[in-house]
Structure formats: C-alpha cells, structure tokens
N, C-alpha and C positions, 0 to 999 in steps of 0.2 A: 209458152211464150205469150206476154202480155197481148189483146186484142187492139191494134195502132188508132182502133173508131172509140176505144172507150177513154172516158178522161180517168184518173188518178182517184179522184170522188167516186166516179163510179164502179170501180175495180172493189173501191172501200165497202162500197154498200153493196155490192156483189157476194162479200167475205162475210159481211152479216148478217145476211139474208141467209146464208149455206151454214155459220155458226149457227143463226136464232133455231134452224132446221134442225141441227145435231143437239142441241140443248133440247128441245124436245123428243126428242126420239130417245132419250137419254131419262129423261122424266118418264116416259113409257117405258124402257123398260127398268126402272125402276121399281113401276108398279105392279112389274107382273116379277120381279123379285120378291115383292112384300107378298105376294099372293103364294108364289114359292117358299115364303117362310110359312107364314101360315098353313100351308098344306105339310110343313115338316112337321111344327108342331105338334098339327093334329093326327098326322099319319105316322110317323116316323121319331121323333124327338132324338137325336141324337146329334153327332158331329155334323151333319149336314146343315142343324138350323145355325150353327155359328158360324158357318160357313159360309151362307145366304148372306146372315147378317155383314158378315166384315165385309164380302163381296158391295154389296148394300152404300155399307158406308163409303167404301172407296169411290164408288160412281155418287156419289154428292159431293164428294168431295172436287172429283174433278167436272162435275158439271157447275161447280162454283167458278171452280178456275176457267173453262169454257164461259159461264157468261159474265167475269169480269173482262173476259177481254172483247168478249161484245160489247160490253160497255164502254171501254176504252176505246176501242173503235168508232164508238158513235160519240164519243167527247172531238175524237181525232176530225173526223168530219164536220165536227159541228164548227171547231176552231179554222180548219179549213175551209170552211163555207163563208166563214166572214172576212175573209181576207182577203 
C-alpha cells in the first residue's frame, strides 16, 4: 500500500533509485559472468562457455530493458515537475 506522506513524484523517484540499484547489481554480475567465461575457456572449453555466453547476453539484454525504463521514469517525472 502506497505511503499516504509521500507525494506521486516521490513514489517515482523512489522506483528509480531501487531500478538505478538493480541495473547495477545487474552490471556486477555481469562481470563476474565474463570472469566465468573466461575461466571456461581457460579451464574447461566446452558447452559450458556458450552457456555463460547466452546466459551473458540475456542479462544485457534485459538490463537495457531495466534502464530504459529508468529513463522513462525520469522523463515521467521530469514532465511532471513542470506542471
């Protein structure tokens, strides 16, 4: 249930502050997937490194979709701040 002290603006930038959070933590483990390929390669080379990889590409994927709507959030707010 919405908080009845916050206004509508701030709910918003509540939601992007907790998105910006998940879009990084999304970037991290990213990069210890890259690190996990890498250590296929060199260790192992097998079904595992395309496995990394697709894994890999899906979280870019949706860490794009995650900060376009960060962005659209902060357009949402920004047009509701001048009104």
């Amino acid at each position: 249930m919405a908080d009845p002290q916050l206004t509508g603006h701030e709910h918003l930038e509540n939601a992007r502050e907790i998105i910006w959070d998940a879009v990084q933590m999304l970037e991290e483990a990213q990069r210890v997937l890259f690190r996990a390929g890498d250590s296929y390669v060199a260790d192992v080379w097998g079904d595992g490194v395309r496995s990394v990889l697709d894994i890999t590409e899906t979280m870019a994927e949706i860490a794009g979709e995650i900060t376009a709507v960060h962005i659209e959030l902060g357009k949402l707010a920004k047009r509701d701040r001048a009104r």
